[in-house]
N, C-alpha and C positions, 0 to 999 in steps of 0.2 A: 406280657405278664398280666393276670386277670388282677381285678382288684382284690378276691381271695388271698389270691398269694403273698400280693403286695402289703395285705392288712396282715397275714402271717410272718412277713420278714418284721417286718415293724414292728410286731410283737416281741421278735427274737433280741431285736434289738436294742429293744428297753428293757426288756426281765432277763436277757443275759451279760454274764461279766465281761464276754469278748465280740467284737461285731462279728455276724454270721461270715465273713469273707475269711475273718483268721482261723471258725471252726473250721471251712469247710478245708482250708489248706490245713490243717493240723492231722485230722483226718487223710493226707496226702502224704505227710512227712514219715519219714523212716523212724525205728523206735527212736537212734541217736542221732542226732542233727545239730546244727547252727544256728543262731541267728540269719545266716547267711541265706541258709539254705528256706528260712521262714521269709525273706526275704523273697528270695525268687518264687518260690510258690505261690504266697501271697501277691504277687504282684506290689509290692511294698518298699516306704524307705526300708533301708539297715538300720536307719534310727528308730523308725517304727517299730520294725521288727524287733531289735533288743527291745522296747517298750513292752510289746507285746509277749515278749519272750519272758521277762522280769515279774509282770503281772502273773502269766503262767505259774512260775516257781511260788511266787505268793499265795498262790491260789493252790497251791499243791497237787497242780496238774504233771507236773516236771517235776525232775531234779535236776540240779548243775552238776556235772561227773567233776570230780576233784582236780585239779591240776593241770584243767584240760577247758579247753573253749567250746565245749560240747554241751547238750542238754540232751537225757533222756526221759524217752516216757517210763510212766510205774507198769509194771506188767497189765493190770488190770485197767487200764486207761488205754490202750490203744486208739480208740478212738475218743473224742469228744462228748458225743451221750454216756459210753463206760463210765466215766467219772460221774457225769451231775446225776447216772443212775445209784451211783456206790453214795453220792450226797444228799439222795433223797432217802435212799436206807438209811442212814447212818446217824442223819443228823435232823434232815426235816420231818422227818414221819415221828422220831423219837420227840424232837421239839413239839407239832401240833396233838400228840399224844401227852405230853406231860411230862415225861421219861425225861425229857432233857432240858435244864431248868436254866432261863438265862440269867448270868450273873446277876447281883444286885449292884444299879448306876450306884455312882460315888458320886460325891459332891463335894 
C-alpha cells in the first residue's frame, strides 16, 4: 500500500462514523441481514458486529424489521456512499448554506 492510500484510509477513518473495514462489508451484505451475518463478512466479533450494527440504526443507515432479528437496508442506501450522498443533500449543504439552523445550546 503506497503512503497515498494509506494517508487516504486515515482520513476515512477519522471523518467517518464507521471504520472503512465495516463500510466496505456493508456494501457486501444483502438488503436484509444479521448481525450475524455483519459478523462474518466483516471478519468481526458478534459483539462487534451488534455494535456496529446498533450505531448503524442510530445513524439511520438501517432499520431493525419488527419482531424479527433482522436489519434492513432503506431502499436508497444500498450501499454506504448512497447514504452520506442523501446526508450531504439533505443536511450539510442546507446546514453550510444557512438553510439549516442549529439548534440554540441550553444551559
Amino acid at each position: 500500500m503506497s503512503s497515498r492510500e494509506e494517508s487516504l484510509i486515515d482520513i476515512l477513518e477519522r471523518a467517518l462514523p464507521l471504520p472503512p473495514k465495516i463500510i466496505v462489508g456493508y456494501n457486501k451484505l444483502e438488503r436484509d441481514f444479521t448481525s450475524g451475518d455483519v459478523a462474518r463478512v466483516c471478519d468481526i466479533s458478534r459483539s462487534s458486529a451488534k455494535f456496529y450494527v446498533n450505531k448503524m440504526v442510530d445513524l439511520r443507515l438501517v432499520t431493525k424489521v419488527p419482531h424479527k432479528r433482522m436489519y434492513q437496508k432503506f431502499a436508497n442506501a444500498n450501499k454506504f456512499s448512497d447514504w452520506l450522498k442523501d446526508l450531504s443533500k439533505l443536511a450539510l449543504e442546507p446546514l453550510e448554506s444557512g438553510q439549516l439552523e442549529l439548534p440554540e445550546e441550553e444551559y
